[in-house]
C-alpha positions in Angstrom: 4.1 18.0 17.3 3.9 18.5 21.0 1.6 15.9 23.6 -1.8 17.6 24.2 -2.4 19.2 28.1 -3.6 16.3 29.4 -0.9 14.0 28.7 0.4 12.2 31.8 4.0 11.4 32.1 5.1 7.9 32.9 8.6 8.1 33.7 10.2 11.0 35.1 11.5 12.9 33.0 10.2 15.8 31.1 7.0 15.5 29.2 8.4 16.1 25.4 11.8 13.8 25.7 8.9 11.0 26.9 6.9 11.8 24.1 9.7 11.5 22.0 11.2 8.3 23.9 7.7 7.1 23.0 7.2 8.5 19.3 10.4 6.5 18.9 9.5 3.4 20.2 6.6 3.4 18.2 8.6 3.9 14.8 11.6 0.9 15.3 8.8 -1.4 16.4 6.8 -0.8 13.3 9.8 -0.7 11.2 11.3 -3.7 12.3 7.9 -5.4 12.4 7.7 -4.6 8.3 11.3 -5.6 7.7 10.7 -9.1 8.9 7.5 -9.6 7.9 9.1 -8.4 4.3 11.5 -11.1 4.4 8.6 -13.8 4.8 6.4 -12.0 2.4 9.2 -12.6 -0.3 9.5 -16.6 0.3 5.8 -16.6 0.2 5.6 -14.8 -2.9 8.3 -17.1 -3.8 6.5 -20.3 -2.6 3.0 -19.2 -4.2 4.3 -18.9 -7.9 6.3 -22.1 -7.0 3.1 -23.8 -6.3 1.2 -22.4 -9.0 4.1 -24.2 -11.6 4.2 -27.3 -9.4 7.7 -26.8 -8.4 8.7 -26.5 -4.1 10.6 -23.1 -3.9 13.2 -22.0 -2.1 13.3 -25.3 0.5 17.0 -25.9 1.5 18.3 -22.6 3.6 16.2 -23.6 7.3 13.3 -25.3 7.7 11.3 -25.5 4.8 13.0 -22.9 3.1 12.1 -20.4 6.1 15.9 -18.4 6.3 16.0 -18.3 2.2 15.6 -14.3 2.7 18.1 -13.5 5.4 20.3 -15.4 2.9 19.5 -13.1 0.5 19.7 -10.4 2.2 23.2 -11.2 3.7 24.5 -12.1 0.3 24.1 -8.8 -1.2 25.0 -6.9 1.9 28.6 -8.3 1.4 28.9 -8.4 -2.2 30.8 -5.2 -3.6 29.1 -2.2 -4.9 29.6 -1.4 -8.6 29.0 2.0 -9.9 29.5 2.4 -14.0 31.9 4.8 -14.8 30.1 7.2 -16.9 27.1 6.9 -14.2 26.4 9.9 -11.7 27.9 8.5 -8.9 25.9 10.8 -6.0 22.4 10.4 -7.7 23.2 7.0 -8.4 23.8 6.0 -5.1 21.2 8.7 -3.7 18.4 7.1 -5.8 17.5 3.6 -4.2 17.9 5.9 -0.7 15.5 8.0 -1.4 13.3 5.0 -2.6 13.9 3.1 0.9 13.1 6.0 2.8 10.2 6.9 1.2 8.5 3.9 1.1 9.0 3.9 4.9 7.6 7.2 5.3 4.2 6.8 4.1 3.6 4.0 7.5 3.7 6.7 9.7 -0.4 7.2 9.1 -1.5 3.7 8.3 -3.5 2.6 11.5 -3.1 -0.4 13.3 -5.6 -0.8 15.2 -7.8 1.4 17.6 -5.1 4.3 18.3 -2.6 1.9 17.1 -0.6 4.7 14.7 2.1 6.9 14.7 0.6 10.4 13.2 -3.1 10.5 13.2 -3.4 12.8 10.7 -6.4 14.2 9.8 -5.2 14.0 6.1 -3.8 11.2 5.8 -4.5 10.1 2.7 -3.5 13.2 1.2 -0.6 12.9 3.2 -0.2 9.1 1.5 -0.9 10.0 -2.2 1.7 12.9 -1.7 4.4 10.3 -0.4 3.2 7.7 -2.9 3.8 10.7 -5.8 7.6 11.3 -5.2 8.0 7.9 -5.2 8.6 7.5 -8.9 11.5 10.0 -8.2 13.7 7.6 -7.4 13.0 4.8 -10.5 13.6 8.2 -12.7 16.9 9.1 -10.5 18.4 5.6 -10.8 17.3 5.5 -14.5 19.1 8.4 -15.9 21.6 8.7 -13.3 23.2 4.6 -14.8 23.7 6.5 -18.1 22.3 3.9 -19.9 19.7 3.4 -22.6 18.0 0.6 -20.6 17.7 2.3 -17.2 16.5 5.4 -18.8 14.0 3.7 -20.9 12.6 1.8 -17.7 12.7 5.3 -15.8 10.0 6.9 -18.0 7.9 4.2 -18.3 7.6 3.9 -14.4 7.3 7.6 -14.7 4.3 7.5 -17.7 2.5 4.4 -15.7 2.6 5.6 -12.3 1.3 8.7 -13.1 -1.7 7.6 -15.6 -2.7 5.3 -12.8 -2.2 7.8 -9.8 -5.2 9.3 -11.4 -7.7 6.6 -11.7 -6.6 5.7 -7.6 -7.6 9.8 -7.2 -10.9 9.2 -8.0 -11.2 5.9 -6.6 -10.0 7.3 -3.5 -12.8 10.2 -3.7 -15.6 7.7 -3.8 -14.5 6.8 -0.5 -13.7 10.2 0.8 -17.5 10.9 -0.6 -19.1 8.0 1.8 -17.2 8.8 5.3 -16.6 12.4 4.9 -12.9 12.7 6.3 -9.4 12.1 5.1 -8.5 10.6 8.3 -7.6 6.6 8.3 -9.2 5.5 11.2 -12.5 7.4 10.6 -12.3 5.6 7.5 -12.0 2.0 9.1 -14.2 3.1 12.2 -17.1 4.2 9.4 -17.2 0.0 8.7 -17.7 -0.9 12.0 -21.4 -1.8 11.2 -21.4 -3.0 7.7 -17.4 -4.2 8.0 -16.5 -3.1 4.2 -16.4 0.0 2.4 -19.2 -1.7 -0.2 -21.7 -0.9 2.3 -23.4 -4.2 -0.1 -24.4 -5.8 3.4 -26.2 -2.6 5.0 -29.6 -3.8 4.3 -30.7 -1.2 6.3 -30.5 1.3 3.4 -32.3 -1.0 1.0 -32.0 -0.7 -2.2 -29.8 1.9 -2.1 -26.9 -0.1 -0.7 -27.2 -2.1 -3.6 -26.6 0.9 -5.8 -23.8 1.8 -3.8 -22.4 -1.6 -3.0 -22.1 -2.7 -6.4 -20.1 0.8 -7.0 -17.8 0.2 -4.4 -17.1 -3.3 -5.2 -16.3 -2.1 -8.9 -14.1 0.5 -7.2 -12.2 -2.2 -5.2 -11.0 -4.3 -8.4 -10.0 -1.0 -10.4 -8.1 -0.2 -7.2 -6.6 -3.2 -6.7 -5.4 -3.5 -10.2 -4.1 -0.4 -10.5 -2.2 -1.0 -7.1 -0.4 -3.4 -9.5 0.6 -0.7 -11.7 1.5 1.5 -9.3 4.1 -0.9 -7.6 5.5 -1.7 -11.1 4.1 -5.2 -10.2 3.3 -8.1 -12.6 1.6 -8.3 -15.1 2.2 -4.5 -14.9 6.2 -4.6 -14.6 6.9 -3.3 -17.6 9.5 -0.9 -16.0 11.6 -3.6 -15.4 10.7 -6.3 -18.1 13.5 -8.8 -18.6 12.7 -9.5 -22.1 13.1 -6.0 -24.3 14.9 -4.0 -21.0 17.1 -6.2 -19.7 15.6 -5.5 -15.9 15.0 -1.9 -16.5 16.0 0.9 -14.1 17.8 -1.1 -11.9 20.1 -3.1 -14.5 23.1 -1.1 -13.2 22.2 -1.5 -9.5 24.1 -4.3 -7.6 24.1 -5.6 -4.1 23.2 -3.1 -1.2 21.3 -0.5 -3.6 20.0 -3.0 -5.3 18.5 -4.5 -1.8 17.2 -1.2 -1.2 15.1 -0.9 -4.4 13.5 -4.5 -3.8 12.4 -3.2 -0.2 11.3 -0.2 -1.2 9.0 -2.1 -4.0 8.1 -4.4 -1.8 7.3 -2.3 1.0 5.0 -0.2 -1.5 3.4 -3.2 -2.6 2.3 -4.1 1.3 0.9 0.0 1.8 -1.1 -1.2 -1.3 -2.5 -4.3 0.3 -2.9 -2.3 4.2 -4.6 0.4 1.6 -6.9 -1.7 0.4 -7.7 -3.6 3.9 -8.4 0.3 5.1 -10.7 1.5 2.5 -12.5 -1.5 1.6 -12.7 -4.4 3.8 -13.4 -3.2 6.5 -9.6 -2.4 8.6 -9.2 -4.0 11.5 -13.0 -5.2 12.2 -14.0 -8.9 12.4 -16.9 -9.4 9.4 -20.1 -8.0 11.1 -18.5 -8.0 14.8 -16.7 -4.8 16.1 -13.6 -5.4 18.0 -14.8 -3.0 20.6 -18.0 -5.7 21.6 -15.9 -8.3 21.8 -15.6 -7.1 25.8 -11.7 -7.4 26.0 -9.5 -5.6 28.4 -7.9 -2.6 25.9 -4.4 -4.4 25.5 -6.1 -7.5 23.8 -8.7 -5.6 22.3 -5.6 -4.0 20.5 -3.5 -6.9 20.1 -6.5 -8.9 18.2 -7.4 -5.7 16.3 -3.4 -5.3 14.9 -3.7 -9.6 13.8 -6.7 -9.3 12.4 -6.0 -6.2 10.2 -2.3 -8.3 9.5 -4.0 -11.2 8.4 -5.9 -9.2 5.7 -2.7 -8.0 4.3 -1.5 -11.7 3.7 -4.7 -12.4 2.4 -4.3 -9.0 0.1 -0.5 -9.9 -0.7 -1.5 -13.6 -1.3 -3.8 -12.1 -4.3 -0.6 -10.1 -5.5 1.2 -13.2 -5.4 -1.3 -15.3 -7.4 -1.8 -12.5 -10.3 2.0 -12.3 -10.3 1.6 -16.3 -11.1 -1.2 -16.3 -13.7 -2.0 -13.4 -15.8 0.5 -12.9 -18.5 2.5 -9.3 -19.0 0.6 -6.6 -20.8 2.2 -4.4 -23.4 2.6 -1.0 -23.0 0.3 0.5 -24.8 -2.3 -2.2 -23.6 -1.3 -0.6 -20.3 -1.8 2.6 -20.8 -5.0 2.0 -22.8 -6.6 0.2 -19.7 -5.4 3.0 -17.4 -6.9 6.0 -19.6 -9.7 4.6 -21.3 -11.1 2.4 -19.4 -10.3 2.7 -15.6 -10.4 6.9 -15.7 -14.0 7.3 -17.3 -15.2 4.7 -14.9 -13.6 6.4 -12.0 -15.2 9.4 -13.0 -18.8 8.1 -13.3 -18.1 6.1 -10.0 -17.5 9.9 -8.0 -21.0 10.6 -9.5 -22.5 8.2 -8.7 -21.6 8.2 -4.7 -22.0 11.7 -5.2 -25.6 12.0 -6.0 -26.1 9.3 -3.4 -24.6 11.0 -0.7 -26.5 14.1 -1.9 -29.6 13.0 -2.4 -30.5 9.1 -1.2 -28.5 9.2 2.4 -30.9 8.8 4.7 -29.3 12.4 6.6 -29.2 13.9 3.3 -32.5 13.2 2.8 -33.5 14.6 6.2 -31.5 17.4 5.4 -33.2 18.4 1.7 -36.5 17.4 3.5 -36.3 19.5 6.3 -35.2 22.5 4.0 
């Protein structure tokens, strides 16, 4: 990717070691920004399901419990590295790498904020659902490469449940593509700048048919954020890893540093779920019923406000994952993959129809359009 003609240097030196001075910038900063905010996202999660059981959480490592995570995370940086002997030592270790990096991939489209991203891809979500598939490589890697009964076991059923529910978010992901009519993130979030959710439930303008759609949409956001929860292996979905018939899973073998990288790799896919969600349904980085552009800021705090709003939906997204983590009891497998085929697949399926023949037929331009013909 080279800067476009009009690009302006700022610094002088030549115009594509700027760019990439710049490009590089741009991917530490976010990086690092995920990396802490990963590390208070885990005592949060920590301190919700604490709070749910009436107990304090991790409270004694800093204030109120606030360093418990770099005391994790130091703690299995120095402990030693086992590898089994009869494991494949290269795709063993190659495994919860691949995981990590992946999972840090898939930010490079995920706006910000106005102009706020890295790639501005015009297919970004394609480009997302394509990262978010080879993800389950590296549970499957790390499964068979432990040589183990329990690792493999946990490797195809992250395999079998990430796929069935890949589908259903397909589909889901269509009704959206169906109502803004691009695959690029920010039109996405910019197509909500009016009605501030993907519903479009509060566009009275296009009574009654907003109810139609709204009530769609809103059905869409629950099946997507459930199966968000199944695609991140994430209670009451964790069935990949369930302590009670797997011992932990895939990742029994793994101990300190790979072991760190799978958790961040989870947990990083578990916060593109929640910045997912805050993108396609609630409306991005938009106050409710305000744009940020009319607030009548200078750019930089028109961005800086857009980037903490859109930040404080993913708490309030990851806050949701905490609390279903706390309160809904595991599923069994087959429970699983009955909600995933049978119910959440036919209903994603009617749902495309249903935006379809509205965006067909009862859009106002559509209607124009068949009107004029």
């Amino acid at each position: 990717m080279t800067p476009g003609a009009d690009y302006v240097p700022l610094i002088n030196l030549p115009v594509e070691w700027e760019w990439t001075l710049m490009k590089t910038g741009q991917i530490l900063a976010i990086c690092i920004l995920l990396l802490i905010s990963l590390a208070f996202l885990l005592l949060f999660d920590r301190k919700v399901w604490a709070a749910v059981q009436l107990r304090k959480g991790p409270n004694v490592v800093g204030p109120f419990g606030l360093l418990q995570s770099f005391a994790d995370f130091f703690k299995f940086v120095f402990k030693e590295i086992v590898i089994p002997a009869g494991a494949n030592k290269t795709v063993f270790i190659l495994a919860p790498l691949l995981t990590f990096v992946l999972a840090f991939v898939g930010w490079a489209v995920v706006p910000w904020g106005p102009g706020v991203v890295i790639a501005d891809l015009n297919v970004g979500i394609l480009y997302l659902f394509a990262i978010s598939s080879l993800g389950v490589y590296g549970i499957i890697m790390g499964g068979w490469a432990s040589n183990s009964k329990y690792p493999f076991l946990g490797g195809l059923r992250s395999a079998a449940q990430m796929v069935s529910y890949e589908v259903s978010i397909g589909f889901i992901l269509i009704t959206v593509l169906l109502l803004v009519g691009s695959l690029n993130l920010t039109t996405i979030v910019d197509s909500q700048r009016e009605v501030w959710n993907g519903f479009r439930l509060f566009d009275f303008r296009e009574f009654p048919n907003n109810i139609l759609v709204g009530v769609t949409m809103l059905a869409m956001l629950v099946m997507f954020f459930i199966s968000a929860l199944a695609e991140t292996n994430r209670p009451p979905f964790d069935l990949p890893e369930a302590e009670s018939e797997l011992v932990a899973g895939y990742q029994v073998e793994y101990s300190s540093t790979p072991y760190l990288l799978f958790m961040i790799g989870e947990y990083l896919n578990i916060v593109m779920m929640c910045a997912m969600t805050t993108i396609l349904f609630l409306g991005g980085w938009h106050l409710p019923f305000v744009a940020i552009e009319n607030l009548d800021l200078n750019p930089f705090f028109t961005g800086l406000v857009a980037m903490l709003v859109f930040y404080a939906k993913i708490w309030v997204m990851f806050f949701m994952f905490a609390m279903v983590k706390a309160i809904v009891p595991r599923y069994r497998y087959d429970q699983l993959m009955r909600l995933g085929w049978k119910i959440f697949l036919p209903t994603s399926l009617v749902a495309v129809v249903v935006i379809g023949y509205y965006v067909a037929f009862l859009q106002p331009s559509a209607a124009t359009s068949v009107a004029g013909g």
